[in-house]
C-alpha positions as CSV (number, residue, x, y, z in Angstrom):
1,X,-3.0,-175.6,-50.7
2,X,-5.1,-172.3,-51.6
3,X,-7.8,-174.4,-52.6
4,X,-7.7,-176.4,-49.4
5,X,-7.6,-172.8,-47.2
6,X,-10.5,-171.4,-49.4
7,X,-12.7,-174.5,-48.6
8,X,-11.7,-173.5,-44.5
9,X,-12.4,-170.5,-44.7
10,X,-16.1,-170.5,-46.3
11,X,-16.7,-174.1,-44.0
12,X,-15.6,-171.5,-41.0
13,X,-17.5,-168.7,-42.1
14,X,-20.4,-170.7,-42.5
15,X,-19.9,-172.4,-39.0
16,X,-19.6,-168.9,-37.4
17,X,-22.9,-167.5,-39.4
18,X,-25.1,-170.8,-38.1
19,X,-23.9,-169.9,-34.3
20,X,-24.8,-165.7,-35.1
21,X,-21.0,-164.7,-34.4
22,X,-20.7,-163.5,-37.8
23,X,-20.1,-160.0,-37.0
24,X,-17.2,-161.0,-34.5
25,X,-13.6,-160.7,-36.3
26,X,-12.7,-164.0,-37.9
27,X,-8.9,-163.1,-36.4
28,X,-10.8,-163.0,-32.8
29,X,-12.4,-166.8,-33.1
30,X,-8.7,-167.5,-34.7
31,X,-7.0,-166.4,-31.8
32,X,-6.9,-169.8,-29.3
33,X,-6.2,-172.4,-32.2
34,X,-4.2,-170.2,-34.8
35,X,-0.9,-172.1,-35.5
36,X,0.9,-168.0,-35.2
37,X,0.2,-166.9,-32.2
38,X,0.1,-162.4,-31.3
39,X,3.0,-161.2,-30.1
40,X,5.8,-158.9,-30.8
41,X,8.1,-159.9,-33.5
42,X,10.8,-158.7,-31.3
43,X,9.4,-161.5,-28.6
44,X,9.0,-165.2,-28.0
45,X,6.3,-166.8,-26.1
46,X,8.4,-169.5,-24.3
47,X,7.0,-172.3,-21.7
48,X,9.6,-174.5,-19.8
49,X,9.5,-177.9,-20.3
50,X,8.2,-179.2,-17.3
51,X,10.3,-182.5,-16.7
52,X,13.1,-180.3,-15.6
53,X,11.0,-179.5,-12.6
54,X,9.9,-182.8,-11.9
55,X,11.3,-182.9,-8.5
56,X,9.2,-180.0,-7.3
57,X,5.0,-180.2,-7.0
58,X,2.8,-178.1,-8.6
59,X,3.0,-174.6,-7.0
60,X,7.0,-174.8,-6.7
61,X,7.1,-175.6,-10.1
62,X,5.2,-172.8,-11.3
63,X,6.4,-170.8,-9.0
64,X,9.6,-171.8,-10.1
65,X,9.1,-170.7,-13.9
66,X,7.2,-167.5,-13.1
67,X,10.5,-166.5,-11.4
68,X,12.8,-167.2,-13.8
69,X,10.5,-165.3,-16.2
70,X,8.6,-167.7,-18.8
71,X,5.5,-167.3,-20.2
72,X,4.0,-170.8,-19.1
73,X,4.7,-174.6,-18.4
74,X,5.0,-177.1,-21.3
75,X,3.0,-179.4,-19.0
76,X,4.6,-183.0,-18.7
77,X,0.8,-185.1,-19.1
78,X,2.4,-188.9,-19.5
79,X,3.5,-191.9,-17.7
80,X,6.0,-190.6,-15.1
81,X,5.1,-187.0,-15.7
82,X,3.5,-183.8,-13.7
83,X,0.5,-185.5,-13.9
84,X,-0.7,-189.1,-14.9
85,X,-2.6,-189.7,-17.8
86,X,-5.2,-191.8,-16.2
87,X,-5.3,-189.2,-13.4
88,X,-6.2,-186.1,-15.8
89,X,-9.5,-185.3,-14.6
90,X,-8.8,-184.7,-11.0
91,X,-4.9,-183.5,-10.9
92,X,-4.5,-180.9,-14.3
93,X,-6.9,-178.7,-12.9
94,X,-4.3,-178.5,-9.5
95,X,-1.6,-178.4,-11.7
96,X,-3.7,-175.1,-13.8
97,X,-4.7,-173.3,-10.6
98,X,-0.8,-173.6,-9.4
99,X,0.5,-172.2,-12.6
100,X,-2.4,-169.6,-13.1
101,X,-1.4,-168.5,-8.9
102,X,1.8,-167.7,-10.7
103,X,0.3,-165.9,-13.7
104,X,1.4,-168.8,-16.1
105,X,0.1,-169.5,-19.3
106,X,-1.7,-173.0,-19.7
107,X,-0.9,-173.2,-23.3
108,X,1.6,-176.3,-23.9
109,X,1.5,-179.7,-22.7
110,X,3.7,-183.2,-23.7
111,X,1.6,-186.6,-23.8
112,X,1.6,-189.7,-24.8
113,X,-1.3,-189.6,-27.1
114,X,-1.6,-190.5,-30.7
115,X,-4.5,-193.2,-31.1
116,X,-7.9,-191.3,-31.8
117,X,-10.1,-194.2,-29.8
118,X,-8.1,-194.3,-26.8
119,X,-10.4,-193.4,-23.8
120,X,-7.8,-192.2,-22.1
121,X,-6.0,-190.5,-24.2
122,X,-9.5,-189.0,-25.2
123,X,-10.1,-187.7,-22.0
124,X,-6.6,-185.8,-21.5
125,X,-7.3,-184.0,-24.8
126,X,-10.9,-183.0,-23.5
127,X,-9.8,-182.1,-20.2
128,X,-6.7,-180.0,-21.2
129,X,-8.9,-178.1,-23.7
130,X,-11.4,-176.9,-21.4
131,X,-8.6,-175.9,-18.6
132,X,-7.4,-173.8,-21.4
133,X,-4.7,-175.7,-23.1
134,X,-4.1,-174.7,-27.3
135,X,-1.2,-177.3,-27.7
136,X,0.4,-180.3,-27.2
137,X,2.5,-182.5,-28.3
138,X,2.0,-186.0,-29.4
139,X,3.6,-189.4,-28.7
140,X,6.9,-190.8,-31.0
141,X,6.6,-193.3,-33.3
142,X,8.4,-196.0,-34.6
143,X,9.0,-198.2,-38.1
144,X,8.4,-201.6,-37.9
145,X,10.4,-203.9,-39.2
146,X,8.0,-205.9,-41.4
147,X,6.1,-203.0,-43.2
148,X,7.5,-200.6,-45.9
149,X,8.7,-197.2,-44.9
150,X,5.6,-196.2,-47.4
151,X,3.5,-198.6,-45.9
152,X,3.7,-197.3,-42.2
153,X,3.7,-193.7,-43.7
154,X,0.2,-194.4,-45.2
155,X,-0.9,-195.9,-42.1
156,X,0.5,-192.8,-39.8
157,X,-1.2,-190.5,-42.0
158,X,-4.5,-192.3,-41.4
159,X,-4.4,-192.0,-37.6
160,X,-3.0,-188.6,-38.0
161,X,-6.0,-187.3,-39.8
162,X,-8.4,-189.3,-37.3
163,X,-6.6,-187.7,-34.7
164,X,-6.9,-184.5,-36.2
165,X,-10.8,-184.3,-36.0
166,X,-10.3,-185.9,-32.4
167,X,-8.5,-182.1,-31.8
168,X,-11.1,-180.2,-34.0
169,X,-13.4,-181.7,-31.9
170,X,-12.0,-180.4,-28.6
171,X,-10.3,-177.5,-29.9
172,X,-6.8,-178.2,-29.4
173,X,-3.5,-178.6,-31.9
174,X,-1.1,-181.8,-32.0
175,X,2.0,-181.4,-33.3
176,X,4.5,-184.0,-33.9
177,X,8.2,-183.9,-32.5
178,X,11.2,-184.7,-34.9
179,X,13.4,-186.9,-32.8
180,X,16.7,-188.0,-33.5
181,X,17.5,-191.6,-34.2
182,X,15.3,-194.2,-35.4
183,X,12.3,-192.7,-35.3
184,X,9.4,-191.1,-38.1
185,X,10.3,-187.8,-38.3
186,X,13.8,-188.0,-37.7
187,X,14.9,-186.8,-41.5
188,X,11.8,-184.0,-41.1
189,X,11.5,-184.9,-45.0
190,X,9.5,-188.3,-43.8
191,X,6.8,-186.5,-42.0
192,X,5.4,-184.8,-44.8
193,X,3.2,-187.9,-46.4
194,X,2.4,-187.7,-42.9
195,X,1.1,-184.8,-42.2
196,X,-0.1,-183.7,-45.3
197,X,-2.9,-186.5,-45.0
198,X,-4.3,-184.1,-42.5
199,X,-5.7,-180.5,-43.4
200,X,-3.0,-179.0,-41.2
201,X,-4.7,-177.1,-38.5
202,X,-5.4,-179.3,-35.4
203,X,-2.5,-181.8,-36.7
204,X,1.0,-180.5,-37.4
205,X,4.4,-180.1,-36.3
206,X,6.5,-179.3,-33.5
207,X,9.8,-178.5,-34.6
208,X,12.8,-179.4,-32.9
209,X,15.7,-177.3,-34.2
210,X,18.3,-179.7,-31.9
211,X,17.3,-183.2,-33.6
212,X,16.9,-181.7,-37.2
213,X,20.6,-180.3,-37.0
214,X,21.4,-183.8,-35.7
215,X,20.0,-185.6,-38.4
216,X,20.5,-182.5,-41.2
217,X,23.5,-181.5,-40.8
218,X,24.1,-178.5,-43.4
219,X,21.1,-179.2,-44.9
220,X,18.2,-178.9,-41.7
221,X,17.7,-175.6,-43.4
222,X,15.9,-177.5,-46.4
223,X,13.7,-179.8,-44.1
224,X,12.6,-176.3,-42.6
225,X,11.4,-175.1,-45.7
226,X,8.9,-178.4,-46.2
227,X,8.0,-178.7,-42.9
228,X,7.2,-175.0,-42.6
229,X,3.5,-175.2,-43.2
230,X,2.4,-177.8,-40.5
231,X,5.2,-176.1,-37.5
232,X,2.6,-175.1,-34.6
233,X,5.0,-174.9,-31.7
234,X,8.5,-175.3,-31.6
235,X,11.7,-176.8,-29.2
236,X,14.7,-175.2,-28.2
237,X,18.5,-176.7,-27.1
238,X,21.8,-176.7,-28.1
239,X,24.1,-179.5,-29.0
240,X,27.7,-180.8,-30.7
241,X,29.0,-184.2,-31.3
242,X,31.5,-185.6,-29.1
243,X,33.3,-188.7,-28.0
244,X,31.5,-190.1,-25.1
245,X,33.2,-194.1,-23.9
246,X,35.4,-194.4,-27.1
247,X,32.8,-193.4,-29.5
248,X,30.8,-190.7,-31.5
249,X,27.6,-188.8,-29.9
250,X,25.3,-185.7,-29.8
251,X,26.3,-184.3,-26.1
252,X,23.4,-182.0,-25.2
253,X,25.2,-178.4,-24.0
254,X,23.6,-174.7,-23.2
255,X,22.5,-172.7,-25.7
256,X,24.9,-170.7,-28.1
257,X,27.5,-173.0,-26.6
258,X,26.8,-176.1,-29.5
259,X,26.2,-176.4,-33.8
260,X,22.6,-174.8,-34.1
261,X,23.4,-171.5,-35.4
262,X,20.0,-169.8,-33.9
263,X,20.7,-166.1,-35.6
264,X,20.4,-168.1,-38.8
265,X,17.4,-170.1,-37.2
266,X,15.7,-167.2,-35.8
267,X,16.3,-165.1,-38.7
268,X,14.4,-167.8,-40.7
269,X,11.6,-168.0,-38.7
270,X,10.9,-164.3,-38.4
271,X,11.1,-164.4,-42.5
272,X,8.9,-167.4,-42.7
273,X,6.4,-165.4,-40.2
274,X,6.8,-168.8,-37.9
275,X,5.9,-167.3,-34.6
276,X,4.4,-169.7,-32.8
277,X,4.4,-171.4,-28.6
278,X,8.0,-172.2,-27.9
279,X,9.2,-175.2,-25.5
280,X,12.9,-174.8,-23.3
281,X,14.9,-178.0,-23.1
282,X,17.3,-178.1,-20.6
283,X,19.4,-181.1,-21.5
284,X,22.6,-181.0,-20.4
285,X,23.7,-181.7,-16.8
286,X,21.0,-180.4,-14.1
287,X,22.2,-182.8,-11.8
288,X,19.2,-185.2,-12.9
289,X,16.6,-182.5,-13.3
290,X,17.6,-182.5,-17.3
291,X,15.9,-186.7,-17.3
292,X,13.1,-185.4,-15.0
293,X,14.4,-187.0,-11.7
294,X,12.6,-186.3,-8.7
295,X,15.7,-186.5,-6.7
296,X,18.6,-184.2,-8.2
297,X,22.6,-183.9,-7.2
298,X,22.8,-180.4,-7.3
299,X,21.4,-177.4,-5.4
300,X,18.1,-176.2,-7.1
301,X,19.4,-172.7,-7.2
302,X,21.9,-173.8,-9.6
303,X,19.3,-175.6,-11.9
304,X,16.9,-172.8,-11.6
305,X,20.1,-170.3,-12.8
306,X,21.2,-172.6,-15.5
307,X,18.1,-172.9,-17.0
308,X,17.2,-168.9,-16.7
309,X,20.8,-168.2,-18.6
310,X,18.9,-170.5,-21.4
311,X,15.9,-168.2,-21.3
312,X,18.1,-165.2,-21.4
313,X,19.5,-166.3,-24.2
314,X,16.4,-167.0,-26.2
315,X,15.3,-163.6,-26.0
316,X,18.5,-161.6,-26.7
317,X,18.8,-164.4,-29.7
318,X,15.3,-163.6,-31.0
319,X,16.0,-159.9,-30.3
320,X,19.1,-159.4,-32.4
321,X,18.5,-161.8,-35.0
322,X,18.5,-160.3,-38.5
């Protein structure tokens, strides 16, 4: 790992020298695509995820999340989301000037995107980058039945590191969601082979504390610990197991109120130095706003409150934990 950073830093150094920026602070070029972002260890920088606002347009949304007092938008860019992949081009930049009205942070986004030769997909990664977007999060992927675990591994890790100098190329970090169920990265442990075919900077992570305490149980603090070096953004909720129609289930509930014990989770990342863009998921009933309905059952006040006592949460979590 040292060796790999050294190589960075004199291939960076050099890069910064050709262009005559070498007298700016290395930290300062650092500061858009550094997997730790500045703020006060006493603070989180948390975007809502924007599915839960599905059923309002751009400037409610935003204006939405400014008043309940986040940082920015985890962007939904994806079939069925704010705005449509193949639409990019001409509706992010509405969906940027909205949240920027509002004093929002275009940082985070959620997409659909993992192959490297996609047009497409190409284009939202160039588009997002030069509206200002740092992260974003990639599509989920699946085993197939007639390949090896290894085998799919090896072949993951290959589109991972072409995807990887796709992001280097527009200046912008992927990170990969653990997600519970049948799917790579449920155990954490499988990403690794993974991810460590990449270099670890515009490929990673994004850690999902909910889904790893799913699939962990007691032991999610050990898939922490290997994952660690690749997290670039992370996702909050809350959940318990339950009987749902005669049988066992995760049942998504409000923060605090489930099995992820965040003053353990937060006291880890502060010791680990993980301090990186956070994404609220508001899972539990929202009357349809928690599946990104654009039609939802309940008044919008009561959404908008249920998902600020989240947010409050968060920050008195991160404040006190030791």
């Amino acid at each position: 790992m040292s060796k790999r950073l050294s190589i960075y830093s004199r291939r960076e150094f050099a890069k910064l020298s050709a262009m005559g920026l070498a007298s700016i602070p290395l930290m300062s070029f650092n500061d858009k695509l550094n997997n730790r972002v500045s703020s006060s260890p006493d603070q989180l920088n948390v975007h809502l995820f924007s599915k839960h606002l599905q059923f309002l347009d751009y400037n409610d949304m935003s204006a939405a999340a400014a008043e309940m007092g986040f940082d920015g938008l985890d962007l939904t860019v994806r079939p069925k989301g704010h705005v449509l992949p193949e639409n990019v081009v001409d509706d992010l930049p509405k969906a940027v000037e909205a949240m920027k009205k509002h004093g929002l942070s275009p940082k985070m986004m959620s997409t659909n995107v993992w192959d490297a030769n996609n047009l497409v997909q190409k284009t939202v990664l160039e588009t997002a980058s030069k509206l200002g977007f740092t992260h974003y999060r990639s599509a989920w992927l699946t085993y197939p039945e007639d390949k090896s675990i290894a085998e799919s591994q090896a072949l993951y890790g290959k589109q991972a590191k072409a995807l990887e100098l796709l992001n280097e190329k527009f200046g912008i970090i992927g990170g990969y969601q653990n997600i519970s169920g049948k799917y790579v990265g449920a155990p954490v442990w499988d990403l690794l082979p993974i991810l460590e075919a990449t270099n670890g900077k515009y490929m990673g992570s994004q850690y999902d504390i909910r889904h790893a305490v799913v699939e962990g149980g007691e032991s999610w603090e050990l898939g922490l610990r290997c994952i660690k070096p690749f997290i670039n953004s992370i996702v909050l909720k809350d959940v318990k197991w339950g009987i749902v129609n005669g049988k066992w289930q995760p049942i998504n509930v409000p923060l605090g109120e489930g099995m992820v014990d965040f003053n353990r989770y937060f006291s880890l990342l502060k010791k680990y130095q993980i301090n990186v863009p956070v994404s609220l998921h508001v899972e539990y009933d929202l009357g349809g706003a928690e599946q990104g309905l654009e039609k939802i059952t309940i008044d919008k006040k009561e959404v908008l409150a249920r998902i600020k006592k989240d947010l409050v949460y968060i920050k008195e979590a991160w404040k006190n934990a030791d």
